[in-house]
N, C-alpha and C positions, 0 to 999 in steps of 0.2 A: 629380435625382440624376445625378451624372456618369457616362457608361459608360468601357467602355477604353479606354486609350489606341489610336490607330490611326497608322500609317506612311502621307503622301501623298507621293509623286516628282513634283515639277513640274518642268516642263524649258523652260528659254525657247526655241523653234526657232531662231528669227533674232536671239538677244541680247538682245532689246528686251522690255520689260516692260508694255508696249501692240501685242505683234504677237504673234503665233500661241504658244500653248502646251498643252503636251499631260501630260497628269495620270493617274496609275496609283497605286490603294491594292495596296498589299505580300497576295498569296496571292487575288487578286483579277484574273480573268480581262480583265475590263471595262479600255476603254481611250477616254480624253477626250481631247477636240479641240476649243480654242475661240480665237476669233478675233475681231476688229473687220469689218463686212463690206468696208470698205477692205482688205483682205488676201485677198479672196475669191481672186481670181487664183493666188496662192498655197498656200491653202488646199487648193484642189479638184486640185491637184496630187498633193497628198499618198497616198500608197498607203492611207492609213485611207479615202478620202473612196472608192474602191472595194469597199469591203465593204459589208455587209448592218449594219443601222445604225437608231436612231431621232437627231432631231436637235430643237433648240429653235431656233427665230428668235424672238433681243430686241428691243425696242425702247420708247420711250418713248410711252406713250398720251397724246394730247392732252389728252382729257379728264380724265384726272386722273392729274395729276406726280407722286402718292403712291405710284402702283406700273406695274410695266412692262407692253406688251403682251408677248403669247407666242404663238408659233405652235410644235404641240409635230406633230412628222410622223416616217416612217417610209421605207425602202427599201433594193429590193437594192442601189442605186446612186447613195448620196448626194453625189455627186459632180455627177450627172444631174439628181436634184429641187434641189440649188442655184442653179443654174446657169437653172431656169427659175423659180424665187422670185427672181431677181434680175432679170430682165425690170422691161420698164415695167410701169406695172397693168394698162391697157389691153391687156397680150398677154399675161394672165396672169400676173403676176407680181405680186409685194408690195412696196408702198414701205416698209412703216413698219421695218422692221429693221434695227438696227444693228451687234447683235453675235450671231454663232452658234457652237454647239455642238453635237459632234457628241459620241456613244458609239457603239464599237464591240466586238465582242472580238478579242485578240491571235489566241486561239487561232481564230478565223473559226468557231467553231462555230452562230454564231446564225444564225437559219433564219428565211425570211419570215414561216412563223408565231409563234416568238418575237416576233419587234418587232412584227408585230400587236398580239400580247398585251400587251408593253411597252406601247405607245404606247397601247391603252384603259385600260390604269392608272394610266398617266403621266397623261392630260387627268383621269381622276378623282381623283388626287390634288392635278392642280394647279388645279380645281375648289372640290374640299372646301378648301384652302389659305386661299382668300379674299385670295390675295396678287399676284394679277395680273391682269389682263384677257383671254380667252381669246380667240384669233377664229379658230379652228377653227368648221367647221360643225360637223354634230349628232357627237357622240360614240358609236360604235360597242362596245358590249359583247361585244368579242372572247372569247371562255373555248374554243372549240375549239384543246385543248394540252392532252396527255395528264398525270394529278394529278402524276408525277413532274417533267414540264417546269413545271409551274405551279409548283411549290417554287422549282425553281433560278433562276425570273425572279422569283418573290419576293426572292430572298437577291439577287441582282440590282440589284431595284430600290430596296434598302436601301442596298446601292453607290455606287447616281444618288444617293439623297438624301444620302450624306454627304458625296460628293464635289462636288455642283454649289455649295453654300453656299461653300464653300474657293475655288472658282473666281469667286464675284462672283451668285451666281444664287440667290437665297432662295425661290421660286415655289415651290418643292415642301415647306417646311418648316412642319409643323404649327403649327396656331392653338395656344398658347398655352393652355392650361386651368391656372388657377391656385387654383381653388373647392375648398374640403376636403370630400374624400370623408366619406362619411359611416363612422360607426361604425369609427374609426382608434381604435388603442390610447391611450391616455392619454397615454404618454412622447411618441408621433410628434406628439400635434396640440399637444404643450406645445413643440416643438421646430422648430414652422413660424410663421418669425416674419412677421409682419402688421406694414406700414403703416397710419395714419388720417391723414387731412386732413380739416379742421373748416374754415367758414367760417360763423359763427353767423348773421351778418346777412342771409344767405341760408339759412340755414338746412339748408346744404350739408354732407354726410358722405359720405366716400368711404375704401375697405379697396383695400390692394395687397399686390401684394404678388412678391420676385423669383422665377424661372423660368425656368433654362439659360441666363441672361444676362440677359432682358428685363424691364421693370418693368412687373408686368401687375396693373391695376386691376383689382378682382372685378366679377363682374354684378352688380346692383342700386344699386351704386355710386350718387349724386345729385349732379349737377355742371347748372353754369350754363345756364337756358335761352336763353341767346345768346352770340357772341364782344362781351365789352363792349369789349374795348382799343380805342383809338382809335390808336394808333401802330403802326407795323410794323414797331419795331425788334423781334429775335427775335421775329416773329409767328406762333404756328401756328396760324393762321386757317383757312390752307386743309386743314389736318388737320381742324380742328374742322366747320368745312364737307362735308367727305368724308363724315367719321364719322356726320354725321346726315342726311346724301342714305343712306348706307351702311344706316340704322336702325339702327346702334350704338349710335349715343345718340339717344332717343325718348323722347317724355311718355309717363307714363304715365296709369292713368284719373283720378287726381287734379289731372294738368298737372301733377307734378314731371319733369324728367330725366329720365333715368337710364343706367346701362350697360346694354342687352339682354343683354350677353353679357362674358364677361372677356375686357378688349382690350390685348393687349402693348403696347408702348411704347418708345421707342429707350433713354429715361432718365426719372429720378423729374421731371424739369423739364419735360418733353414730358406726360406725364401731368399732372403738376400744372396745368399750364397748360389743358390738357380741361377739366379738373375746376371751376378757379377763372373760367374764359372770361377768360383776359387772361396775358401773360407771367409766371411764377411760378420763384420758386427753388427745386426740388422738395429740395436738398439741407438746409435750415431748415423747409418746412413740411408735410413728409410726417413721422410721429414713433411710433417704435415703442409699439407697442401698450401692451405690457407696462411698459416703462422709462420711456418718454413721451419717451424721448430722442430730439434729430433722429436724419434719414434719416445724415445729415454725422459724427453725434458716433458713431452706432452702424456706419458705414462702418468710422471707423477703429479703432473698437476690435477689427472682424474682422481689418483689415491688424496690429495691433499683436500 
């Protein structure tokens, strides 16, 4: 279900659409700062980087190119903990980050124990996410913040999450739950339309189905116990790989497949591809449920 519309202000600082830029939602206190760590210099200049603040260091995990590392921190003076994340390792410092961001507020109201509180919601949200690699150490259950301050970094931290996806940063954006609640009125669950993909000779059935953009296969789903393609054109091998290091897709007690869980998807062709273990055209063999029509023929009769 779509919410409402929202106003974001992006502003290139120095022109350029790879150097610093800073982002404000409309009636919204909170103020963004994000940058390439080549601009750091620049950066920590900036009069935001002296305020009280929590901040993300990106970067890409060796170990799997499917989602980034994250270093998610806090301070009065994020200018200062920059500045020593940028060291060698060896003197304290972190190699692996490429691109940072910071949140501040305009109004300077936030208080060391707000971004406390932020930042143990922030690493448990970007925990529960399943969408990036953490390497923070142990995670601290900050709640000392009186119930009134606990509200306003709630509405807060609903902020961060709409804003950081706009800016390039999906790490905080929920897993995808695409499985029908139970006990829905009759009109709503005639009115959620359902993918299948069949693959008899494997004896293969799989349900999708979409989700605020994404094309999320249901749990129990049954898909290929291995990648069979031998070629790597369009391969998503290394997805397929992830996903069953991940135990997304897992035998069950029979040795079938399956999804543990409903797993989003960029497009019906990335899923398809899961599902069939080899490169697949998700837009021909994914087929509404109901009509039997492709994913292709039932696209466009939404655009038409």
């Amino acid at each position: 279900m779509s919410g409402q519309g929202r106003s974001i202000r992006l502003f290139l600082v120095d022109g350029l659409a790879n150097g610093l830029l800073t982002a404000e939602i409309m009636n919204w206190t909170g103020h963004a700062l994000t940058g390439p760590r080549t601009k750091l210099p620049e950066l920590v200049q900036r009069p935001e980087c002296a305020r009280t603040g929590v901040y993300f260091l990106v970067g890409t995990d060796p170990d799997n190119a499917l989602r980034p590392l994250v270093y998610i921190g806090e301070s009065d003076d994020v200018a200062k903990r920059l500045k020593q994340h940028h060291r060698p390792e060896d003197q304290g410092g972190k190699d692996f980050w490429e691109k940072v961001c910071l949140i501040t507020s305009k109004d300077q109201n936030l208080t060391k124990a707000h971004v406390k509180f932020l930042e143990s919601r922030l690493l448990a949200l970007a925990k529960q996410s399943g969408r990036c690699g953490l390497i923070n150490g142990t995670a601290h259950d900050y709640t000392i913040l009186p119930e009134s301050d606990q509200a306003d970094m709630a509405f807060f931290i609903e902020q961060i999450k709409t804003l950081l996806p706009v800016l390039g940063f999906d790490f905080l954006r929920e897993r995808q739950q695409a499985t029908q609640p139970k006990n829905l009125p009759e009109e709503v669950t005639e009115s959620i339309t359902t993918f299948e993909m069949e693959i008899p000779k494997y004896q293969i059935k799989a349900q999708a189905r979409e989700v605020e953009g994404e094309f999320v296969v249901l749990a129990g789903s049954k898909a290929r116990d291995h990648w069979a393609s031998t070629t790597d054109y369009a391969s998503y091998k290394p997805l397929y790989q992830q996903l069953t290091q991940d135990g997304v897709l897992a035998k069950d007690e029979q040795g079938v497949m399956r999804f543990t869980q409903d797993q989003a998807f960029s497009s019906p062709s990335a899923a398809a591809a899961i599902v069939s273990g080899r490169p697949a055209n998700g837009r021909t063999v994914w087929l509404e449920s109901q009509t039997r029509k492709t994913y292709g023929d039932w696209q466009s009769e939404q655009v038409e």
